[in-house]
C-alpha positions as CSV (number, residue, x, y, z in Angstrom):
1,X,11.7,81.3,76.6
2,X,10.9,84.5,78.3
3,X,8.7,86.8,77.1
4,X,9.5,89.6,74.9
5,X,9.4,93.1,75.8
6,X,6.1,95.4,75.3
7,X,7.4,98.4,74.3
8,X,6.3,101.5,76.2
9,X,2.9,103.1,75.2
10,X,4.5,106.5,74.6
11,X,6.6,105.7,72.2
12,X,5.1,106.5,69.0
13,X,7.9,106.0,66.4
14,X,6.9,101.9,66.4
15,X,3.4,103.3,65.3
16,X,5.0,105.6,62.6
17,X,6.8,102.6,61.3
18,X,3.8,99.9,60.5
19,X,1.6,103.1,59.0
20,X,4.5,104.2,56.5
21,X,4.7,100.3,55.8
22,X,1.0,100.6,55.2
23,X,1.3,103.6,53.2
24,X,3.8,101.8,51.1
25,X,1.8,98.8,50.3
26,X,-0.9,101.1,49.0
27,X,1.7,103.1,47.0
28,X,2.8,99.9,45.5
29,X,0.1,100.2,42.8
30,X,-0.1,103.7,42.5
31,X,3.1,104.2,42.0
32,X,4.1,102.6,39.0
33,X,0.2,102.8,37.6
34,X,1.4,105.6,35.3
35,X,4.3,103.9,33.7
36,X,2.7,101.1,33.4
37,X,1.3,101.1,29.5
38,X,4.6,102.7,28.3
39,X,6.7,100.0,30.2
40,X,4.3,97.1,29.0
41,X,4.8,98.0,25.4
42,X,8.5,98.3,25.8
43,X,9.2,94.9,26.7
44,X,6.1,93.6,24.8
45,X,6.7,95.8,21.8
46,X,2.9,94.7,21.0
47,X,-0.3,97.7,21.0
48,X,-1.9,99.8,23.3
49,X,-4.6,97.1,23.6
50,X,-2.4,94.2,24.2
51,X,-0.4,96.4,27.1
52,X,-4.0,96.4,28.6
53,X,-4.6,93.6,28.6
54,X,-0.8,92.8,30.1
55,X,-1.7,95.1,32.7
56,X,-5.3,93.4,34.0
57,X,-3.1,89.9,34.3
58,X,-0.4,91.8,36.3
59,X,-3.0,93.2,38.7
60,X,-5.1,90.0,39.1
61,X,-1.7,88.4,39.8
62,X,-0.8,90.6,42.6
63,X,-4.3,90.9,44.4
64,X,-5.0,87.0,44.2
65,X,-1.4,86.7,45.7
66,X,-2.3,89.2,48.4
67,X,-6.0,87.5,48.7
68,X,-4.4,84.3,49.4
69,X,-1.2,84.9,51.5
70,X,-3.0,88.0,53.6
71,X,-4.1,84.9,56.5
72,X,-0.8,83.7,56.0
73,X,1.6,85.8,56.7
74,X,-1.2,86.9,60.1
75,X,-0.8,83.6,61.1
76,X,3.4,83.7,60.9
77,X,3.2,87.0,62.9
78,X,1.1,85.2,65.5
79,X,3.7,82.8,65.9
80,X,7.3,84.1,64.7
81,X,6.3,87.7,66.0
82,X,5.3,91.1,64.1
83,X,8.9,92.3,63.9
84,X,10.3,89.7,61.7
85,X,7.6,89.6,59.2
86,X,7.4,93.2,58.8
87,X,10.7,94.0,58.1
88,X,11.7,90.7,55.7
89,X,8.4,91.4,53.9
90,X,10.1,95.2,53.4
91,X,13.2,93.5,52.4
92,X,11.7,91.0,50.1
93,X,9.6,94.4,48.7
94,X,13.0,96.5,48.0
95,X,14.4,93.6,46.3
96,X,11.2,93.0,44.2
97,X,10.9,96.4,43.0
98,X,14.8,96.2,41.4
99,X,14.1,93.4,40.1
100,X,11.0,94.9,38.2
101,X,13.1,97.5,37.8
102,X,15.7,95.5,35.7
103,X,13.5,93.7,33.6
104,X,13.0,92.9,30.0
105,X,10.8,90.7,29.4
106,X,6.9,90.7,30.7
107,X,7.5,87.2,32.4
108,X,9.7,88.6,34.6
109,X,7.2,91.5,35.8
110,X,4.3,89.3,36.0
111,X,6.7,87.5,38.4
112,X,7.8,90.8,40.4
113,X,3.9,91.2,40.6
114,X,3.6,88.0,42.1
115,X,6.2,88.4,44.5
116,X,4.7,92.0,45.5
117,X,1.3,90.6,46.2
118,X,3.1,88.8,48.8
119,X,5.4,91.1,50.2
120,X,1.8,93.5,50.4
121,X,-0.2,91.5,52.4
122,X,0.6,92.6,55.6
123,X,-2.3,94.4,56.8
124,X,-3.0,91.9,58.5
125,X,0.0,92.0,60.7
126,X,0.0,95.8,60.8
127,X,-3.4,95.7,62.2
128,X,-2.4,93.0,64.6
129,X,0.4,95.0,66.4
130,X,-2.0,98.1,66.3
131,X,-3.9,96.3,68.3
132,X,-0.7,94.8,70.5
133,X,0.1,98.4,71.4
134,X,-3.0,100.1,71.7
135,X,-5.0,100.4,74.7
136,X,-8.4,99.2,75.1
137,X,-10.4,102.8,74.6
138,X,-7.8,104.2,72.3
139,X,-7.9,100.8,69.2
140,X,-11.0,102.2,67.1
141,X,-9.3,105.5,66.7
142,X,-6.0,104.2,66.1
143,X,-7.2,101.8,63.4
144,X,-9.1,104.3,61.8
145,X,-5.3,105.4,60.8
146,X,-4.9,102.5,59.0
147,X,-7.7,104.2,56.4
148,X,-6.0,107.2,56.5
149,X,-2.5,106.0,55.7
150,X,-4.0,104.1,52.8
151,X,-5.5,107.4,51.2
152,X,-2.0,108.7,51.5
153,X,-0.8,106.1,49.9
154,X,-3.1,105.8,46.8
155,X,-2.9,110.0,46.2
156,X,0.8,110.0,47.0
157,X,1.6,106.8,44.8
158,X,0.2,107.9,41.6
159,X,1.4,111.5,41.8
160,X,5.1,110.6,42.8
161,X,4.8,108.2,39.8
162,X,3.9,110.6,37.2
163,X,6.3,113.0,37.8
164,X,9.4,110.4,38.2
165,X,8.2,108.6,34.7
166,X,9.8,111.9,33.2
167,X,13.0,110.2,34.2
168,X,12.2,106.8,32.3
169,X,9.7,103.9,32.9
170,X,11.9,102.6,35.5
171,X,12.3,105.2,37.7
172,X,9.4,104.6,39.8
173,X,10.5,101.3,40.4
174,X,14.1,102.6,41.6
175,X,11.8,105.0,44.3
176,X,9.7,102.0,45.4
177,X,12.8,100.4,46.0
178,X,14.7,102.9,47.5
179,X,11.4,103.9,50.0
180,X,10.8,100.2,51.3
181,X,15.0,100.1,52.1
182,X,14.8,103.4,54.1
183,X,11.5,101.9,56.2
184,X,13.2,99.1,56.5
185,X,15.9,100.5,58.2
186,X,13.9,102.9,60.4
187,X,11.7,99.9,61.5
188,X,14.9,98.0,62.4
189,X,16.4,100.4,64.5
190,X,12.7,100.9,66.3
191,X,10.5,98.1,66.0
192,X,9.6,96.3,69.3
193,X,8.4,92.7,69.3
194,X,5.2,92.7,70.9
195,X,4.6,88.6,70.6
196,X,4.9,87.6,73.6
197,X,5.1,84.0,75.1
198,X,1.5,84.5,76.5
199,X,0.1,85.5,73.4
200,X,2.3,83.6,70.9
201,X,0.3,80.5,69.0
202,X,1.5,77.3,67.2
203,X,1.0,78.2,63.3
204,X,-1.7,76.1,61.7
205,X,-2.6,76.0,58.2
206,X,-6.4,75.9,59.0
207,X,-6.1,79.4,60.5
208,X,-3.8,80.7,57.1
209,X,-7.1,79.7,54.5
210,X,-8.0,82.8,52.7
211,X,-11.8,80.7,51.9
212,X,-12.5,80.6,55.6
213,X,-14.4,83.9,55.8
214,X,-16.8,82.1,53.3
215,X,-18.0,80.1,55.5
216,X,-19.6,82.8,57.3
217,X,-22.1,83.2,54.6
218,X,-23.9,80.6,55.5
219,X,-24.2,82.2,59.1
220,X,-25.4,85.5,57.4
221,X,-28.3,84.6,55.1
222,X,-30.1,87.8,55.2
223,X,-27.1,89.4,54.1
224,X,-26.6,87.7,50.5
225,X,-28.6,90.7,48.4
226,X,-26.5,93.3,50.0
227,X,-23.0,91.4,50.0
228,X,-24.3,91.2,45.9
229,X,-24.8,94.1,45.3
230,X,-21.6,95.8,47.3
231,X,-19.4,92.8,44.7
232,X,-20.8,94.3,41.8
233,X,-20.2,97.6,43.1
234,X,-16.8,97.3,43.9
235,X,-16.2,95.5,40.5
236,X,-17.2,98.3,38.8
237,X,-15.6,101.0,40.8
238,X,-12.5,99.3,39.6
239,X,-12.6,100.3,36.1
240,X,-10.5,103.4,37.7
241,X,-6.7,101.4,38.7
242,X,-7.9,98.6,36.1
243,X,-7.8,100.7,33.0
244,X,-7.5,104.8,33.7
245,X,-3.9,105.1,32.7
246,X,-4.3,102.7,29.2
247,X,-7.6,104.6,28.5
248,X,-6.6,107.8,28.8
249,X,-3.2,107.7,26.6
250,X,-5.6,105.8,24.1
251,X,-8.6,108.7,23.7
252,X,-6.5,111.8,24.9
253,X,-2.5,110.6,24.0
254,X,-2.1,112.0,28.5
255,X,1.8,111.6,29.1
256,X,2.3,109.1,32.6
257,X,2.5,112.6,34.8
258,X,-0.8,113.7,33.5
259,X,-2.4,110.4,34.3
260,X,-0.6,110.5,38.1
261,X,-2.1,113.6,38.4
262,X,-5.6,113.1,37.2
263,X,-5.9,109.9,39.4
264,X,-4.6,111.9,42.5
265,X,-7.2,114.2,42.2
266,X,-9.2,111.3,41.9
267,X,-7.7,109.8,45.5
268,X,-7.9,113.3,47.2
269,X,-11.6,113.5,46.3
270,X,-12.3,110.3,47.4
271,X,-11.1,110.6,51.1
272,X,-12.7,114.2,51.1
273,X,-16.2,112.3,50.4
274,X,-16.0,109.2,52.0
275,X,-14.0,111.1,55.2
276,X,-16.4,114.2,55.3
277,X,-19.3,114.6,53.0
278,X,-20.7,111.4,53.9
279,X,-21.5,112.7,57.5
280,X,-23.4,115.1,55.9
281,X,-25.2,112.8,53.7
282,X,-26.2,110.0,55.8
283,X,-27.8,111.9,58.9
284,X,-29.9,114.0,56.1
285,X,-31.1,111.1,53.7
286,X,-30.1,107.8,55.3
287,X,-28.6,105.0,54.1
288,X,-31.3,103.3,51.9
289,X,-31.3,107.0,49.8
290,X,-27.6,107.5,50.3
291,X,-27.0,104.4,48.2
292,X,-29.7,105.0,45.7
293,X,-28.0,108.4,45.4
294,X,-24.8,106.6,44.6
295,X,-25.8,104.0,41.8
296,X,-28.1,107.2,40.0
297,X,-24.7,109.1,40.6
298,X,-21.8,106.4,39.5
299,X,-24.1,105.4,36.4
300,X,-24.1,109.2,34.9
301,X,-20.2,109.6,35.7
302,X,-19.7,106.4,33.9
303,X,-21.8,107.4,31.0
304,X,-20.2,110.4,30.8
305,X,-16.5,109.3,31.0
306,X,-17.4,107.1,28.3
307,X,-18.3,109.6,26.1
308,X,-15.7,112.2,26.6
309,X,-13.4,113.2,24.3
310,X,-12.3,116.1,25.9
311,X,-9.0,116.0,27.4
312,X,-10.2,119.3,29.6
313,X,-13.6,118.1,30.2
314,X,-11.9,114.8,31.4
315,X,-9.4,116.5,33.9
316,X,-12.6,118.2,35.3
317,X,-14.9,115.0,35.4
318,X,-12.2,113.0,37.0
319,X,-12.9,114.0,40.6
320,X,-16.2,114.8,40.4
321,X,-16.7,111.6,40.0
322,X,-15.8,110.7,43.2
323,X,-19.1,112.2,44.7
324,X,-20.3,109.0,44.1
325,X,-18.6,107.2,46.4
326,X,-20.7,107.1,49.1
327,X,-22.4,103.9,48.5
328,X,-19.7,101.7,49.8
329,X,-20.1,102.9,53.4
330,X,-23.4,103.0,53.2
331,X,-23.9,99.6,52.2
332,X,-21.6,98.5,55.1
333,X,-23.8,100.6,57.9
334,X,-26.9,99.1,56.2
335,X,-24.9,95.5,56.7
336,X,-23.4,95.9,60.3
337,X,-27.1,97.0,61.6
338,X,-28.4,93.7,59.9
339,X,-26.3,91.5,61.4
340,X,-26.2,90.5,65.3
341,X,-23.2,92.1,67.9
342,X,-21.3,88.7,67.9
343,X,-21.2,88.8,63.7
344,X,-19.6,91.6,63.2
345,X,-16.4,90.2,62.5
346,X,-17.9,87.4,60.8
347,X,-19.3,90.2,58.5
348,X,-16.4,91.9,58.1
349,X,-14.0,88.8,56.9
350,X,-16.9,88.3,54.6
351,X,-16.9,92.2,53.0
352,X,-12.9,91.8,52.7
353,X,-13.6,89.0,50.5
354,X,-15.8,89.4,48.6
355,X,-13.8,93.1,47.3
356,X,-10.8,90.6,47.3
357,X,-13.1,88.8,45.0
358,X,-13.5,91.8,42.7
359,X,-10.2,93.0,42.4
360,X,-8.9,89.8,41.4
361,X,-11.6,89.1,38.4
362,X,-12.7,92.4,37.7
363,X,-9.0,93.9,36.0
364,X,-9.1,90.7,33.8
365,X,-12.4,91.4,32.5
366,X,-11.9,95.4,32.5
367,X,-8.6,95.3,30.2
368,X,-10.2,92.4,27.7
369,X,-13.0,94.3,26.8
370,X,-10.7,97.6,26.7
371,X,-8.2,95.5,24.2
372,X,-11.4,94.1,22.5
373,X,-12.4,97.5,21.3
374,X,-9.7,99.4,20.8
375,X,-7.2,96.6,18.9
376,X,-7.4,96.2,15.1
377,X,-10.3,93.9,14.4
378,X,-12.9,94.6,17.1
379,X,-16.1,94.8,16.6
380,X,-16.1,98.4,17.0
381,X,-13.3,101.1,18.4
382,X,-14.8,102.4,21.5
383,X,-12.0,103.2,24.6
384,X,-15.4,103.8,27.0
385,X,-16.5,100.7,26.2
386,X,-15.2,99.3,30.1
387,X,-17.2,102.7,31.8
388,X,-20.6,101.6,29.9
389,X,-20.0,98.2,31.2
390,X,-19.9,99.6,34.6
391,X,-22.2,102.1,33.9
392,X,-24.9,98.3,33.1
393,X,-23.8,97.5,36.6
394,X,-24.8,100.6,38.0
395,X,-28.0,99.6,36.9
396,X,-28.1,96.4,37.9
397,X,-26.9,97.2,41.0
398,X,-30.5,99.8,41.1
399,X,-32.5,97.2,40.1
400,X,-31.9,94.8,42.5
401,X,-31.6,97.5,45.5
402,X,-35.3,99.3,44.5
403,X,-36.7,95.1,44.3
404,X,-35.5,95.0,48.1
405,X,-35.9,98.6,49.4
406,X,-39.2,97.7,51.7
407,X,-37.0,95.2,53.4
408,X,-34.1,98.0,53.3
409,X,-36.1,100.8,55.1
410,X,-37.4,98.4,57.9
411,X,-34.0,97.1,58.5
């Protein structure tokens, strides 16, 4: 077999095509987030607080599907090519999204979920023909587009989705659809194969085991406190896509295109901080008080969404509460200095599963406790309830950072 054709370096619509694909796996979420309580409750016809708790299992169900088949489908593109997983994964994603579309009952969206966690994890094969076409001096910069097509994606998705919910809880699903058939047909008419015959590997299921980076822990002991405390971190920065759009039509009554709009100011303030303001911050404080910063920070945003019952005030906290996102970068710096040069990817297979970790448990726990206090029969009716839980983390998170912070400074 001869080898297939690089394409040439200039061409840049190839490149265009796998960060629009990216952009569109992080819409996925976003994108239907706002509908998502109204369209629960319609096939459910059960409460507010059951929808929730619906929703935590859908999410769960799609990021353990893209936890486990992310090595997967890398190792298919390593040996059936980039090209061909791309684009069936797009087809597989348009036909996913009518079938979710279609629906009516909650088995059949937990089972387009499953399906989209799937079609979604192909990050890794995105990143991998980055890295095909990209020359030596020019990959860093080039993957650091991968970051920004995400951010697109996660303020784009939940906007677009608030504003097409005026035209019915299934409309966003119609977009999706309609979005991943017109990529795939760009990225058919312009997507090289880069596999080549020289590069191309036998698939081996050893190689496609999402617990592999695990392993690595063992390799890293000086890292366990800090891989701790970025878990619990993460799980509690998820109380935002976990429970945002079921919390804030339970304390405020927020229409889906009020919640798409509160959590796209809450995207665009996040890239603004973890993009720009944490250039600022780091040089000036360093990391140890950049993350002590963060957990003071995150735990008085928590407390105070938990207590609002202002829809106003709300709007207004929402992206403020971003400014506390700076701990996550922070504690990565403070992680990649720790370990040794021939770690680093070690290190960062580790950090990618351990937030895999948290996305899949932490929306499971976030909606219980949401439907455990706002259902009939709770021990109380609290809608915060899930933001003082992560607020608890936040200061857990404190206590066990200040308990290590000698160690911290001299690292």
């Amino acid at each position: 077999m001869s080898d297939a054709v690089q394409p040439p370096r200039k061409s840049r619509l190839p490149f265009v095509f796998v960060l629009v694909t990216l952009t569109l796996d992080a819409m996925g979420i976003g994108l239907i987030l706002p509908v998502m309580p109204d369209l629960i409750r319609e096939v459910t016809g059960g409460a507010l607080g059951q929808a929730a708790i619906w929703g935590g299992v859908l999410t769960t169900s799609f990021a353990i599907m893209q936890f486990l088949c992310g090595p997967l489908v890398g190792s298919l593109s390593d040996r059936f090519g980039r090209r061909p997983v791309l684009l069936t994964s797009l087809v597989v994603m348009a036909a996913d999204y009518v079938v979710m579309a279609l629906a009516g009952s909650i088995w059949l969206l937990l089972a387009g979920r499953i399906v989209g966690g799937i079609t979604s994890a192909t990050q890794s094969t995105a990143m991998a023909f980055i890295a095909d076409v990209s020359e030596a001096k020019d990959k860093s910069k080039n993957f650091g587009l991968v970051g920004a097509a995400f951010g697109i994606g996660f303020v784009v998705g939940p906007m677009l989705g608030g504003l097409l919910a005026g035209c019915g809880t299934r409309a966003p699903f119609w977009a999706a659809a309609a979005l991943a058939s017109a990529n795939f047909a760009f990225g058919f008419l312009v997507m090289p194969e880069t596999v080549t015959d020289r590069i191309r590997r036998r698939f081996e299921l050893r190689r496609a085991n999402p617990f592999g980076a695990f392993a690595a822990l063992r390799r890293l002991p000086g890292l366990t406190r800090y891989l701790t405390l970025f878990f619990l971190y993460e799980f509690a920065f998820i109380v935002y896509p976990a429970t945002w759009a079921y919390f804030t039509q339970e304390r405020f009554g927020w229409s889906p295109g009020m919640v798409g709009v509160s959590l796209a100011s809450f995207g665009i303030a996040l890239a603004v901080v973890q993009g720009g303001l944490i250039r600022v911050i780091l040089p000036r404080f360093g990391e140890a008080n950049t993350v002590l910063y963060g957990f003071c920070f995150n735990a008085v945003a928590f407390l105070c969404l938990g207590l609002v019952t202002s829809p106003t005030l709300a709007l207004v906290l929402t992206p403020m509460t971003a400014l506390g996102a700076v701990v996550t970068p922070a504690l990565q710096g403070m992680m990649s200095r720790a370990a040794a040069d021939n770690q680093q990817g070690e290190l960062q297979g580790l950090i990618a599963s351990f937030r895999a970790v948290a996305y899949i448990t932490a929306p499971l726990v976030m909606t219980q406790i949401f439907g455990l206090f706002t259902l009939p029969g709770g021990p109380a009716y609290q809608p915060g309830a899930v933001f003082f839980l992560s607020m608890g983390l936040m200061g857990v998170c404190l206590a066990v950072f200040l308990s290590s912070r000698p160690r911290t400074i001299a690292a």
